[in-house]
PDB file of N, CA, C and O in Angstrom, chain B, residues numbered from 101:
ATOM      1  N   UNK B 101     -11.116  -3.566   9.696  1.00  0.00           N
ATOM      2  CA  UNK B 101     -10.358  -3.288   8.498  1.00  0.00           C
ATOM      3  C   UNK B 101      -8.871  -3.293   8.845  1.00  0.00           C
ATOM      4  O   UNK B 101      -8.527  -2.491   9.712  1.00  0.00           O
ATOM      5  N   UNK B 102      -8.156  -3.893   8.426  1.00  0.00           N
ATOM      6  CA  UNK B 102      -6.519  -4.438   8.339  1.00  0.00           C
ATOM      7  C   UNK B 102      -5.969  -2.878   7.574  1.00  0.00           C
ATOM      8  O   UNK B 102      -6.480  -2.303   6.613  1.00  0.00           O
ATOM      9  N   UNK B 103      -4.766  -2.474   8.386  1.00  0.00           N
ATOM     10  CA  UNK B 103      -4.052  -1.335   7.695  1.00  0.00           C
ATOM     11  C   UNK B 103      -3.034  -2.119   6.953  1.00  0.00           C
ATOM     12  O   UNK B 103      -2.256  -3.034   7.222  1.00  0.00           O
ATOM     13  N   UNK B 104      -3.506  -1.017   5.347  1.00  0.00           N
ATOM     14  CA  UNK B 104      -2.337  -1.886   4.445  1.00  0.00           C
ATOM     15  C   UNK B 104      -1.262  -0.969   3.924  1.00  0.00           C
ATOM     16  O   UNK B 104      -1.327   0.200   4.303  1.00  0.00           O
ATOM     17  N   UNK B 105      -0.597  -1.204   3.374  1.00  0.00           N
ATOM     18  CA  UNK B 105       0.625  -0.752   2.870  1.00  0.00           C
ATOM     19  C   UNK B 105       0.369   0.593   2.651  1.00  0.00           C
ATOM     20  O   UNK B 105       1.240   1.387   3.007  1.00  0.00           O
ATOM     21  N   UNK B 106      -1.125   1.212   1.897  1.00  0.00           N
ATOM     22  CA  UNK B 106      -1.213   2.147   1.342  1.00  0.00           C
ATOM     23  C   UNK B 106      -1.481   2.707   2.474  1.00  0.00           C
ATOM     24  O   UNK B 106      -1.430   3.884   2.117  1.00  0.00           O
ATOM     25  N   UNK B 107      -1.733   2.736   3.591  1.00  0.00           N
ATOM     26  CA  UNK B 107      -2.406   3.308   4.714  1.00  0.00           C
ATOM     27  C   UNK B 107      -1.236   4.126   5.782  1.00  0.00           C
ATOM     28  O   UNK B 107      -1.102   5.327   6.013  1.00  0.00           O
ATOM     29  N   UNK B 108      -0.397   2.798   6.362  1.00  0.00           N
ATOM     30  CA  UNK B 108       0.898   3.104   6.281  1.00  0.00           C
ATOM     31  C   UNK B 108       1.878   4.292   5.672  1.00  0.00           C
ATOM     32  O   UNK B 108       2.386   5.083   6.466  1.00  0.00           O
ATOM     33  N   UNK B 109       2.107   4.393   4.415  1.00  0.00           N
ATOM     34  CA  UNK B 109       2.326   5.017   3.760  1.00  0.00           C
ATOM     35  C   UNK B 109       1.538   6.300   3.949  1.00  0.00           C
ATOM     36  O   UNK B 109       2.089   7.289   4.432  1.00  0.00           O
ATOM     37  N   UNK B 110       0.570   6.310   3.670  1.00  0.00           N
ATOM     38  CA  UNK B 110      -0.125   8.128   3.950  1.00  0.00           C
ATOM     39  C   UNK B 110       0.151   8.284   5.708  1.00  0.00           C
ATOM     40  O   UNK B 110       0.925   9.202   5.980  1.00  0.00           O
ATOM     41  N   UNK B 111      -0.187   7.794   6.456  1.00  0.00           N
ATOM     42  CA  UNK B 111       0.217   7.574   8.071  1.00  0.00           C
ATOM     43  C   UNK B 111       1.703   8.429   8.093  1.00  0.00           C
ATOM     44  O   UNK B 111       1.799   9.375   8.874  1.00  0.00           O
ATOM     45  N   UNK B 112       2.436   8.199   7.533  1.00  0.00           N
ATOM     46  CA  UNK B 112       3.847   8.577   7.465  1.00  0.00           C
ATOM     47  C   UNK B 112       4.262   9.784   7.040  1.00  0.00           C
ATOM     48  O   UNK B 112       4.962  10.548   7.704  1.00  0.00           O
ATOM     49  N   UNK B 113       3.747  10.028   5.676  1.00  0.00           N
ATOM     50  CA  UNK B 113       3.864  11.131   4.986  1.00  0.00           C
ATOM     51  C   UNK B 113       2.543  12.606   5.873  1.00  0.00           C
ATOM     52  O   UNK B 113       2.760  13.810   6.007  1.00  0.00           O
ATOM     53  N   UNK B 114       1.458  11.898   6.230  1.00  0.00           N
ATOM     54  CA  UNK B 114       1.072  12.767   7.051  1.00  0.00           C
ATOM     55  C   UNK B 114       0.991  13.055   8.436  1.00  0.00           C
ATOM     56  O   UNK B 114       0.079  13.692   8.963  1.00  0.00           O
ATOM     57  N   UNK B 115       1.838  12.632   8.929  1.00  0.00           N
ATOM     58  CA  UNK B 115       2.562  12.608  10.304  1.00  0.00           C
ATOM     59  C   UNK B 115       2.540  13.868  11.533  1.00  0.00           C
ATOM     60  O   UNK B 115       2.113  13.867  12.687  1.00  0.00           O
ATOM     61  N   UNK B 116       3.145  14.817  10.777  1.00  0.00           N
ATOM     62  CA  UNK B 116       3.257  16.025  10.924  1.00  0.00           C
ATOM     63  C   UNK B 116       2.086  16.806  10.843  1.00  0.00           C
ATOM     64  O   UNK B 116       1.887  17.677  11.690  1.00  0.00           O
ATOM     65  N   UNK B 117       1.281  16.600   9.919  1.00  0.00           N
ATOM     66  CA  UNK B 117       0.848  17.622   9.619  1.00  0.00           C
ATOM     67  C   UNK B 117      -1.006  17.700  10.130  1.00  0.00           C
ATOM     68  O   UNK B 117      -1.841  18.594   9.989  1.00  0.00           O
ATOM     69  N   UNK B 118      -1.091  16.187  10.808  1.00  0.00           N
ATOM     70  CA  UNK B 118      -2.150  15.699  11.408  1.00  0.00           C
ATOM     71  C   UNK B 118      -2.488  16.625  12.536  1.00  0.00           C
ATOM     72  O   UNK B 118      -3.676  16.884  12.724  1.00  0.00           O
ATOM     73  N   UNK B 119      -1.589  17.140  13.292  1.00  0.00           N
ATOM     74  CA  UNK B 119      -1.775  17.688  14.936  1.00  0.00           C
ATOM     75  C   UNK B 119      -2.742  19.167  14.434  1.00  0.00           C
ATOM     76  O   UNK B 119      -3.785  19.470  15.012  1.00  0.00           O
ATOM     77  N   UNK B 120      -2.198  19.920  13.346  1.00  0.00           N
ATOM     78  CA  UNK B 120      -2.002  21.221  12.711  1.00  0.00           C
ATOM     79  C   UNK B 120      -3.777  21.110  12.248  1.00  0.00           C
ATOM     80  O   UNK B 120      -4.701  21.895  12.467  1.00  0.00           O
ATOM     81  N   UNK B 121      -3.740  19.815  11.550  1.00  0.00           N
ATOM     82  CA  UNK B 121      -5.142  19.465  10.909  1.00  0.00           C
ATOM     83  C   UNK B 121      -6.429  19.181  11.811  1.00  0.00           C
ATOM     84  O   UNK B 121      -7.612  19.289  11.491  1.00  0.00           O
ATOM     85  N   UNK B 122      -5.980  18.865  12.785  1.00  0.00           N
ATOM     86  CA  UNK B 122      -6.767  17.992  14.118  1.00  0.00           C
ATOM     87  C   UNK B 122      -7.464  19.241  14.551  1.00  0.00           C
ATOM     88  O   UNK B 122      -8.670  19.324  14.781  1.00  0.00           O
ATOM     89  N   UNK B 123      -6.250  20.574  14.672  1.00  0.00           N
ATOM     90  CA  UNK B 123      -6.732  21.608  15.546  1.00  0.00           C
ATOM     91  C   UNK B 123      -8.100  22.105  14.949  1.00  0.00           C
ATOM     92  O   UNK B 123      -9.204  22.151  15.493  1.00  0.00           O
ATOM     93  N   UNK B 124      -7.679  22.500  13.551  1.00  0.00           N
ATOM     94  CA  UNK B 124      -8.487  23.223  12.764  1.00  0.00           C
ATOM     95  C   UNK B 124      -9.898  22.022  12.072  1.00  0.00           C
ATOM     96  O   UNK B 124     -10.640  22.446  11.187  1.00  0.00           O
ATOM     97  N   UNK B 125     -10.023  20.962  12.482  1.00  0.00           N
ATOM     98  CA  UNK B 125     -11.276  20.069  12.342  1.00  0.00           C
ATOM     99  C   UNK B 125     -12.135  20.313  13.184  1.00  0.00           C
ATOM    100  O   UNK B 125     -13.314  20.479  12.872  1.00  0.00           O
ATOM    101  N   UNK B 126     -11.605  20.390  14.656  1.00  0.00           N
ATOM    102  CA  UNK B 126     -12.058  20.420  16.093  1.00  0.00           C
ATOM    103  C   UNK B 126     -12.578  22.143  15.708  1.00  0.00           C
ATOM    104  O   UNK B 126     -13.490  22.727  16.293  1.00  0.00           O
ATOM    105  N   UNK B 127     -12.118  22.455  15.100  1.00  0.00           N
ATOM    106  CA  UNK B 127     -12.485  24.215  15.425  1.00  0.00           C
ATOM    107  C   UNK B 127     -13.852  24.214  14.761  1.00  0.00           C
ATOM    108  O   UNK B 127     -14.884  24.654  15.268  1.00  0.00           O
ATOM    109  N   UNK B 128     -13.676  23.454  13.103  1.00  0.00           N
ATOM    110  CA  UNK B 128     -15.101  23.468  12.538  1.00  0.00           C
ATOM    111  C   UNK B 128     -16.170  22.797  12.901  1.00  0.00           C
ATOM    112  O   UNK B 128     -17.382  23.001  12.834  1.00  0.00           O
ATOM    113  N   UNK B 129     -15.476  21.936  13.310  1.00  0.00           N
ATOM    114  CA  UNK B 129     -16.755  20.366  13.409  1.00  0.00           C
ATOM    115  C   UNK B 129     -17.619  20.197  14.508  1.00  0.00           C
ATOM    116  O   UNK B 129     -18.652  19.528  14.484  1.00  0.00           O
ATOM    117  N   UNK B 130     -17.057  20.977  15.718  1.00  0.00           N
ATOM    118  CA  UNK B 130     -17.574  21.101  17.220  1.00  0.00           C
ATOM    119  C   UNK B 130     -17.607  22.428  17.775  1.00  0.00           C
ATOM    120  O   UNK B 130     -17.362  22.610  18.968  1.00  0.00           O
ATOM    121  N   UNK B 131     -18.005  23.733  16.682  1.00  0.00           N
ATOM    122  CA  UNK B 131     -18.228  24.762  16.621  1.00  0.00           C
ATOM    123  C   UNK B 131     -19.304  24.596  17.873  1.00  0.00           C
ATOM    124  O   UNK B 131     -19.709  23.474  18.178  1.00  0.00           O
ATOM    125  N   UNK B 132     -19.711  25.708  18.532  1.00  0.00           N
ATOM    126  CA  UNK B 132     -20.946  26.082  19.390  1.00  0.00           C
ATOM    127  C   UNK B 132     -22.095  26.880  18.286  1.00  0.00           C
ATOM    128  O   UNK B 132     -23.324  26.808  18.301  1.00  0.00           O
ATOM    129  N   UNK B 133     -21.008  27.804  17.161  1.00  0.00           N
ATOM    130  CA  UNK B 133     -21.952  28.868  16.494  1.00  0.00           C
ATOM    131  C   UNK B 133     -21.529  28.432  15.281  1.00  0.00           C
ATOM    132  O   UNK B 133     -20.395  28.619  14.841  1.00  0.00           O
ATOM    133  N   UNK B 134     -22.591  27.736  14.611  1.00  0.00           N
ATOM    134  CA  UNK B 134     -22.572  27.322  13.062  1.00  0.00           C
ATOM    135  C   UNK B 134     -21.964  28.656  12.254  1.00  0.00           C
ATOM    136  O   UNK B 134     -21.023  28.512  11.472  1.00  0.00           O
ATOM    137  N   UNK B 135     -22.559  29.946  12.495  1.00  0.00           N
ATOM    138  CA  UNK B 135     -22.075  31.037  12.059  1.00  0.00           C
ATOM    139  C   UNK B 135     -20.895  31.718  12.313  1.00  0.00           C
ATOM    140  O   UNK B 135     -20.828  32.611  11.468  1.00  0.00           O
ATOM    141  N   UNK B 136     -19.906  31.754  13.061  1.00  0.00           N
ATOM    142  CA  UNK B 136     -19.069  31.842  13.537  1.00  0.00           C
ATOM    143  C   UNK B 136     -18.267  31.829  12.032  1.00  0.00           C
ATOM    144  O   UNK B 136     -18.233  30.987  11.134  1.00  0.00           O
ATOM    145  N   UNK B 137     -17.630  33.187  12.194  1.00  0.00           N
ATOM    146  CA  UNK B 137     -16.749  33.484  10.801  1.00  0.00           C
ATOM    147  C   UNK B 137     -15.379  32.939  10.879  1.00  0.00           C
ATOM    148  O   UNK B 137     -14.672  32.772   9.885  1.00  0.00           O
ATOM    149  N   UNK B 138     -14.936  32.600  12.391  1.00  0.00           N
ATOM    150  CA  UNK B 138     -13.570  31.818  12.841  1.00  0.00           C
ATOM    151  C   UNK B 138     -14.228  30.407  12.193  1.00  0.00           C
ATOM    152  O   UNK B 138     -13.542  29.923  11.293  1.00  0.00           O
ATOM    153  N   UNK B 139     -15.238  29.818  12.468  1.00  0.00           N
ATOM    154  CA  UNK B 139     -15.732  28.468  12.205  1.00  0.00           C
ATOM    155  C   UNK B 139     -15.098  28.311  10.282  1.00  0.00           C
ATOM    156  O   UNK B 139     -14.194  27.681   9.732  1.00  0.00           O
ATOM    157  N   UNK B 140     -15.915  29.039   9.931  1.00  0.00           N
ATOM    158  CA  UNK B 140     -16.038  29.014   8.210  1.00  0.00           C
ATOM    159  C   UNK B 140     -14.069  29.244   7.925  1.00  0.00           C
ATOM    160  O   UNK B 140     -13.541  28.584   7.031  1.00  0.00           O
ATOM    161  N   UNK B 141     -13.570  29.813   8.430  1.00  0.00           N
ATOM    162  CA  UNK B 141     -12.476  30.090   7.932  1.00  0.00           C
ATOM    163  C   UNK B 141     -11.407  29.058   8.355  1.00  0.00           C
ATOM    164  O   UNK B 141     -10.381  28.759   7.745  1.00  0.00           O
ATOM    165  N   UNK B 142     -11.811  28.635   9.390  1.00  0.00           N
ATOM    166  CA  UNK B 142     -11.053  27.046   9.915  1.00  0.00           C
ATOM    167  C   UNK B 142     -11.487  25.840   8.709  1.00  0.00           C
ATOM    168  O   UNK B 142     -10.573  25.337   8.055  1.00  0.00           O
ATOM    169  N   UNK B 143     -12.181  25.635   8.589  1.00  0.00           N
ATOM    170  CA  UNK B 143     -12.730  25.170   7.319  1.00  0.00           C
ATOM    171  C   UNK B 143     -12.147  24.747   6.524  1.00  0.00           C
ATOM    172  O   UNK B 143     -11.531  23.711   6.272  1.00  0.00           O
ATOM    173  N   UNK B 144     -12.551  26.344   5.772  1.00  0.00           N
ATOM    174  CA  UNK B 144     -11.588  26.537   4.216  1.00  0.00           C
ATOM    175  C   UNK B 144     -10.111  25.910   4.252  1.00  0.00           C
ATOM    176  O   UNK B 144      -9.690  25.011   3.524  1.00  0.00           O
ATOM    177  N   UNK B 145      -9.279  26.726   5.473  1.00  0.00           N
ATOM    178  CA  UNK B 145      -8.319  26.171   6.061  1.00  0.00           C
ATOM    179  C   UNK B 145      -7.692  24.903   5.817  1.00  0.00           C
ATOM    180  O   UNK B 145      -6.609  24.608   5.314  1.00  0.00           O
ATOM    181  N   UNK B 146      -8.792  24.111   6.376  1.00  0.00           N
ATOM    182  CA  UNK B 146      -8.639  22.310   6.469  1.00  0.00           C
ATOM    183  C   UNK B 146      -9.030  22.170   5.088  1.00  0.00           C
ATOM    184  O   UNK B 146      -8.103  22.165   4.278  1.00  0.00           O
ATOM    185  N   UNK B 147      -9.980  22.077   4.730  1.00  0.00           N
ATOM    186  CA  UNK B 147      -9.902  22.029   2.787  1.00  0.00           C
ATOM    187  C   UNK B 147      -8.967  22.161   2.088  1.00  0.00           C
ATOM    188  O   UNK B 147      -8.497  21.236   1.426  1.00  0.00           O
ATOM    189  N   UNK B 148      -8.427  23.574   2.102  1.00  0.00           N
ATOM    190  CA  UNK B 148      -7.022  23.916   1.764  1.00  0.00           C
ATOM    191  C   UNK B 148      -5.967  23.161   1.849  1.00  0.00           C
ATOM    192  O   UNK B 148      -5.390  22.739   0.847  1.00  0.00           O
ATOM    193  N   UNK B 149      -5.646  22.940   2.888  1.00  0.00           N
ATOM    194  CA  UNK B 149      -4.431  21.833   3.393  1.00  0.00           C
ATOM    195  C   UNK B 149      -4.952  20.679   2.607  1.00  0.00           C
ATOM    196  O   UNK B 149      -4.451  20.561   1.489  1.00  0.00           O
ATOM    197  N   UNK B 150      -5.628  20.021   2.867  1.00  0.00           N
ATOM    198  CA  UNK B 150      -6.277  18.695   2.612  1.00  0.00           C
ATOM    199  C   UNK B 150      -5.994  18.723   1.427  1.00  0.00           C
ATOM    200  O   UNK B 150      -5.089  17.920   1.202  1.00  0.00           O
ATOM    201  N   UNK B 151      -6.330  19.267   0.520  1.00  0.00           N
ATOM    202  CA  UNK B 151      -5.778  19.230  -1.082  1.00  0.00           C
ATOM    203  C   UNK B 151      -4.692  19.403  -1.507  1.00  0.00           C
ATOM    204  O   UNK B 151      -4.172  18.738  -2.403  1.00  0.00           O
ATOM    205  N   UNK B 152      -3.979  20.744  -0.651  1.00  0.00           N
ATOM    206  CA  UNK B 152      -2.789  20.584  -0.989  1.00  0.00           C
ATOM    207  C   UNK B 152      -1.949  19.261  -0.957  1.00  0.00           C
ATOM    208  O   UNK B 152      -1.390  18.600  -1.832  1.00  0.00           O
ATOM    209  N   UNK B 153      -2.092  19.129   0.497  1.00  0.00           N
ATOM    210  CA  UNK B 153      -1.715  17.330   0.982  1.00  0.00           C
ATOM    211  C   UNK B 153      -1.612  16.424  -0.055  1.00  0.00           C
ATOM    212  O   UNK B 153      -0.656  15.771  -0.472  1.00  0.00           O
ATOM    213  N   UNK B 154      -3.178  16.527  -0.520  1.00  0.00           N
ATOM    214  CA  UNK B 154      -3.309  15.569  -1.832  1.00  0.00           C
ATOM    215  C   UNK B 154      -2.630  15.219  -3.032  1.00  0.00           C
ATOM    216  O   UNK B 154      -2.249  14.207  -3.620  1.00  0.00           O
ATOM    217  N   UNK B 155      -2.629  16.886  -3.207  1.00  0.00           N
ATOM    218  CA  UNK B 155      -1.804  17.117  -4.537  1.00  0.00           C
ATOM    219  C   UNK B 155      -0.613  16.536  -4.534  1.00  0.00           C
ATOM    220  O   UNK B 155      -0.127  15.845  -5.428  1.00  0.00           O
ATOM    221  N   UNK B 156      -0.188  16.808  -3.589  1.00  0.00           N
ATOM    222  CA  UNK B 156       1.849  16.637  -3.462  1.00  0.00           C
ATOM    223  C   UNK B 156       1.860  14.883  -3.079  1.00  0.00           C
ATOM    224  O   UNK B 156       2.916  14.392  -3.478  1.00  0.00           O
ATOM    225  N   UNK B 157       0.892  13.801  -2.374  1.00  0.00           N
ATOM    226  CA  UNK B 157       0.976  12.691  -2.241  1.00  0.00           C
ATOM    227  C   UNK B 157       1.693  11.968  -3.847  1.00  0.00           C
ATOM    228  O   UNK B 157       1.418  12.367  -4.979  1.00  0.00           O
ATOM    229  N   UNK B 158       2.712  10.758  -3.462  1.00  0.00           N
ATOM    230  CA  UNK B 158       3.132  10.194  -4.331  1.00  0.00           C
ATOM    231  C   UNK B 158       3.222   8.869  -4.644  1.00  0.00           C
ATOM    232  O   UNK B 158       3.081   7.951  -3.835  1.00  0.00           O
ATOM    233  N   UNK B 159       3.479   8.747  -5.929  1.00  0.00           N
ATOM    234  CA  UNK B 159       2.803   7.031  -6.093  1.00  0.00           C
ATOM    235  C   UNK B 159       1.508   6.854  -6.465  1.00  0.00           C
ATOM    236  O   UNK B 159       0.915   7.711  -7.121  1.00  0.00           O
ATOM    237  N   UNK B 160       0.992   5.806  -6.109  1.00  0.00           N
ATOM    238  CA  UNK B 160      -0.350   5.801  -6.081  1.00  0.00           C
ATOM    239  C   UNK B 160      -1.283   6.557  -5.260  1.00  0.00           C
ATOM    240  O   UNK B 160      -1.145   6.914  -4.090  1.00  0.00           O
ATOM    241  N   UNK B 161      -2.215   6.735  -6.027  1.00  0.00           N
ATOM    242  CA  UNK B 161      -3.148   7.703  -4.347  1.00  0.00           C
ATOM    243  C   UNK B 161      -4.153   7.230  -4.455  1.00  0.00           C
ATOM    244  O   UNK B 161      -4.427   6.625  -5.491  1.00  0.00           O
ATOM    245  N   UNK B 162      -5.037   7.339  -3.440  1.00  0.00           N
ATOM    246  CA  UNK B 162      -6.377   6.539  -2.779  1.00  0.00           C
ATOM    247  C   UNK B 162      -7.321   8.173  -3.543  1.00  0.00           C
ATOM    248  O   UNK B 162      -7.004   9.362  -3.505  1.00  0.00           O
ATOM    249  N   UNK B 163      -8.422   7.517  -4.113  1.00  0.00           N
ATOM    250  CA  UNK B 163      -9.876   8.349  -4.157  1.00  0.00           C
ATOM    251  C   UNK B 163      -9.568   9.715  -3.010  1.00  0.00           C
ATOM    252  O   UNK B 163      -9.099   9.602  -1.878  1.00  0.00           O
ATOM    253  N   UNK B 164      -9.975  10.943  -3.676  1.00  0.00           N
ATOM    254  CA  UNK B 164     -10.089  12.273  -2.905  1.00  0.00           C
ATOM    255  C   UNK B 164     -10.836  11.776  -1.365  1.00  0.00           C
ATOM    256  O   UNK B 164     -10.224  11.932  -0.309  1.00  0.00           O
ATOM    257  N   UNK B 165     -12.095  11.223  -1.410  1.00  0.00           N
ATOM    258  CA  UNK B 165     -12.896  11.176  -0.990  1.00  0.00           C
ATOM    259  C   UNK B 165     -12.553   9.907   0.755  1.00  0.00           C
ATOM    260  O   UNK B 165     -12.963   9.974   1.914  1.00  0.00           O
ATOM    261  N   UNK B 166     -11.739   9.039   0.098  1.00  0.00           N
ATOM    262  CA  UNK B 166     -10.870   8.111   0.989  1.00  0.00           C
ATOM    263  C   UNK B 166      -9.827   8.862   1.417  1.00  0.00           C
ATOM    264  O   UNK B 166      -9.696   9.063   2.624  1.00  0.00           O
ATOM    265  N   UNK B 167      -9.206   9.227   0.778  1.00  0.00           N
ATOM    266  CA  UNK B 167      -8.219  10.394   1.267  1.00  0.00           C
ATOM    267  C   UNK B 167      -8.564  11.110   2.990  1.00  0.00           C
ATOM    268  O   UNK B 167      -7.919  11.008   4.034  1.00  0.00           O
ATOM    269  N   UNK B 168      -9.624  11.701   2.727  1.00  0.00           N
ATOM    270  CA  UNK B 168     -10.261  12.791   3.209  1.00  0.00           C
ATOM    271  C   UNK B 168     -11.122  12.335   4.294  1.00  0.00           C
ATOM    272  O   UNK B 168     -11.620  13.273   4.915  1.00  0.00           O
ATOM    273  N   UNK B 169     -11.445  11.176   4.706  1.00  0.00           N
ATOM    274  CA  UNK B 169     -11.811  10.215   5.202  1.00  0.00           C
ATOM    275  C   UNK B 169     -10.705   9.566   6.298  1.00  0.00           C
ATOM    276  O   UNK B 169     -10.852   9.294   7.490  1.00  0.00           O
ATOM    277  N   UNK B 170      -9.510   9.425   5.386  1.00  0.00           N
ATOM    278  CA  UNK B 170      -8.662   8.550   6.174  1.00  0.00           C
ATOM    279  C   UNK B 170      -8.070   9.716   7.124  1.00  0.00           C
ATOM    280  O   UNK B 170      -7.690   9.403   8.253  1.00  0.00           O
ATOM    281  N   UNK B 171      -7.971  11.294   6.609  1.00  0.00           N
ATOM    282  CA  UNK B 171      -7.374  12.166   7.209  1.00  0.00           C
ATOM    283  C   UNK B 171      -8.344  12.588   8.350  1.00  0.00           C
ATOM    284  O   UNK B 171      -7.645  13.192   9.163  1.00  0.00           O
ATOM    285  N   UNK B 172      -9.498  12.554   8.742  1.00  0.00           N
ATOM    286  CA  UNK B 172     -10.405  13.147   9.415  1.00  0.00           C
ATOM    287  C   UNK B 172     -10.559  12.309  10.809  1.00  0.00           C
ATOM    288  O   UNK B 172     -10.496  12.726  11.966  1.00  0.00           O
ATOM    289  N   UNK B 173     -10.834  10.676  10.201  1.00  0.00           N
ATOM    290  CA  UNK B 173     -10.391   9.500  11.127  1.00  0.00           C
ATOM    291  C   UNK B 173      -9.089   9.963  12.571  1.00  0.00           C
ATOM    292  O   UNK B 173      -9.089   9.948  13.802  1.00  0.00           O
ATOM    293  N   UNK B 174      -8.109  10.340  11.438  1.00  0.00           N
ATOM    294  CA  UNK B 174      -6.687  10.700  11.992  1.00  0.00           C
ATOM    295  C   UNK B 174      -7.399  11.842  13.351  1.00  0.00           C
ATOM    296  O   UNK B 174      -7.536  11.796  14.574  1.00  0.00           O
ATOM    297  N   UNK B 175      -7.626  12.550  12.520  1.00  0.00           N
ATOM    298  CA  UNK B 175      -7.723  13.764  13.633  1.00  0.00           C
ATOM    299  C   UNK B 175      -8.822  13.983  14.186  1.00  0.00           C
ATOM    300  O   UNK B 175      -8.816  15.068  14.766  1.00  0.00           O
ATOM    301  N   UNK B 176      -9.903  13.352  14.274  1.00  0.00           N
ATOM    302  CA  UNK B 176     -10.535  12.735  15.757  1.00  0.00           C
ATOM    303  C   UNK B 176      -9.622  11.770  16.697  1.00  0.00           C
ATOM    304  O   UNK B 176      -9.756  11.849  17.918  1.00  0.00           O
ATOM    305  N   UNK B 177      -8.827  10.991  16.205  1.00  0.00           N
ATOM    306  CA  UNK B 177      -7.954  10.273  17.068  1.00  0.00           C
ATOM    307  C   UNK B 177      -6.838  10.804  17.733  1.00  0.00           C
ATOM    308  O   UNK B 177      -6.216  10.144  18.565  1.00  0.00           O
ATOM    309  N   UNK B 178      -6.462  12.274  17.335  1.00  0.00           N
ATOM    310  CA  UNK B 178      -5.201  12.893  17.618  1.00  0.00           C
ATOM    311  C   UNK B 178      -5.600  13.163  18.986  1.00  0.00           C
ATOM    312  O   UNK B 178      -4.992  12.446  19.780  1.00  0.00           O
ATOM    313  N   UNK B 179      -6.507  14.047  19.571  1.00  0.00           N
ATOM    314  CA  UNK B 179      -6.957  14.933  20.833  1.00  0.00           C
ATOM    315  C   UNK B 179      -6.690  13.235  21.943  1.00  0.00           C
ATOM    316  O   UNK B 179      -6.022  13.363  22.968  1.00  0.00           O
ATOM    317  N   UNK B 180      -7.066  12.305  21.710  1.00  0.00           N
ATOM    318  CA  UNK B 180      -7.016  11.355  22.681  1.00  0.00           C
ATOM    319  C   UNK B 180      -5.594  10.536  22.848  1.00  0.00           C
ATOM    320  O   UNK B 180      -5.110  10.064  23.876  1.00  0.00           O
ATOM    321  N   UNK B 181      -5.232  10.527  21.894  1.00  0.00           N
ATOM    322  CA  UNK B 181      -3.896   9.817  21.674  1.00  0.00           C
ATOM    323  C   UNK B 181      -2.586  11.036  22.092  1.00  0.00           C
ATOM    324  O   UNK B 181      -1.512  10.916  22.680  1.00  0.00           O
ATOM    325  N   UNK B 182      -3.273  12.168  21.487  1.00  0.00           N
ATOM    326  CA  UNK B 182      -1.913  12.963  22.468  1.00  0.00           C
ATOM    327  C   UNK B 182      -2.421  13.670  24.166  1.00  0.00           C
ATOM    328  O   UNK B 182      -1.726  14.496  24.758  1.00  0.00           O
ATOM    329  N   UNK B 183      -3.470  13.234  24.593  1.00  0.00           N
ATOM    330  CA  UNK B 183      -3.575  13.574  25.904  1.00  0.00           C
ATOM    331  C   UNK B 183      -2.933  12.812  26.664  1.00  0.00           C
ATOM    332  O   UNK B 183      -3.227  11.617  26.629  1.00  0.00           O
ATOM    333  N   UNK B 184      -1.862  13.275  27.582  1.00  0.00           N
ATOM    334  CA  UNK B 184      -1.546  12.298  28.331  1.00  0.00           C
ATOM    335  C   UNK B 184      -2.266  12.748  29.492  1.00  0.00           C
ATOM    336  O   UNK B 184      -2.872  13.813  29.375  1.00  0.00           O
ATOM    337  N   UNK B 185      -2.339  11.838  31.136  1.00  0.00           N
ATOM    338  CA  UNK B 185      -2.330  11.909  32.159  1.00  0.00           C
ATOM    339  C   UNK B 185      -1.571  12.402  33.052  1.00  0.00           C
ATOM    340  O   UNK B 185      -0.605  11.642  33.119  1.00  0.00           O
ATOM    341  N   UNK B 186      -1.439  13.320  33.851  1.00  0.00           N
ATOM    342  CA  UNK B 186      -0.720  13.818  34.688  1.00  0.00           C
ATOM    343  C   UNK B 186       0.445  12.450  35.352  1.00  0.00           C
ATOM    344  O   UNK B 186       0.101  11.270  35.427  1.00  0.00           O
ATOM    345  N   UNK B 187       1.529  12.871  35.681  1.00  0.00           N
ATOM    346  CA  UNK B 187       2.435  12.189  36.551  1.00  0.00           C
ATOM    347  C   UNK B 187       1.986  12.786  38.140  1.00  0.00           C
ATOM    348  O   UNK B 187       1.640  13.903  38.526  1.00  0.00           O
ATOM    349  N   UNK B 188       2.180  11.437  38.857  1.00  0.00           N
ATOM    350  CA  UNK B 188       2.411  12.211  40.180  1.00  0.00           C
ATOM    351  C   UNK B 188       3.699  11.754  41.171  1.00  0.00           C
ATOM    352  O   UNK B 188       3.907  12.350  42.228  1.00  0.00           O
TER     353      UNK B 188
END
């Protein structure tokens, strides 16, 4: 799939706020304890944001659901893309 203009565009505007989002995905998504009340509240958290995000996007906007998709993509990719390797 070719990144297009619209992709770009959210890429940019959510820039920032990906690292913040990444943390709190990783907290829910690769929980050890499904029950875990830190788990559920990381969550809501990322929901929270995620809509807000949404709300305030301008111009045209992509489906909630693509949205939310394109943001999640992001932040499985963050943990590898900001690890660097030691210098020696």
């Amino acid at each position: 799939m070719r990144e297009t203009e619209g992709d770009a565009r959210l890429e940019t505007s959510l820039r920032e706020a990906i690292p913040r989002l990444a943390a709190l995905y990783d907290r829910f998504a690769h929980a050890l304890d499904p029950f875990d009340r830190g788990r559920d509240i990381a969550e809501q958290t990322f929901n929270s944001e995620l809509a807000g995000l949404y709300d305030n996007l301008e111009g045209q906007k992509p489906a909630f659901r693509d949205f939310r998709r394109f943001v999640i993509v992001r932040c499985k990719r963050h943990p590898a893309a900001s690890d660097k390797p030691p210098t020696t």
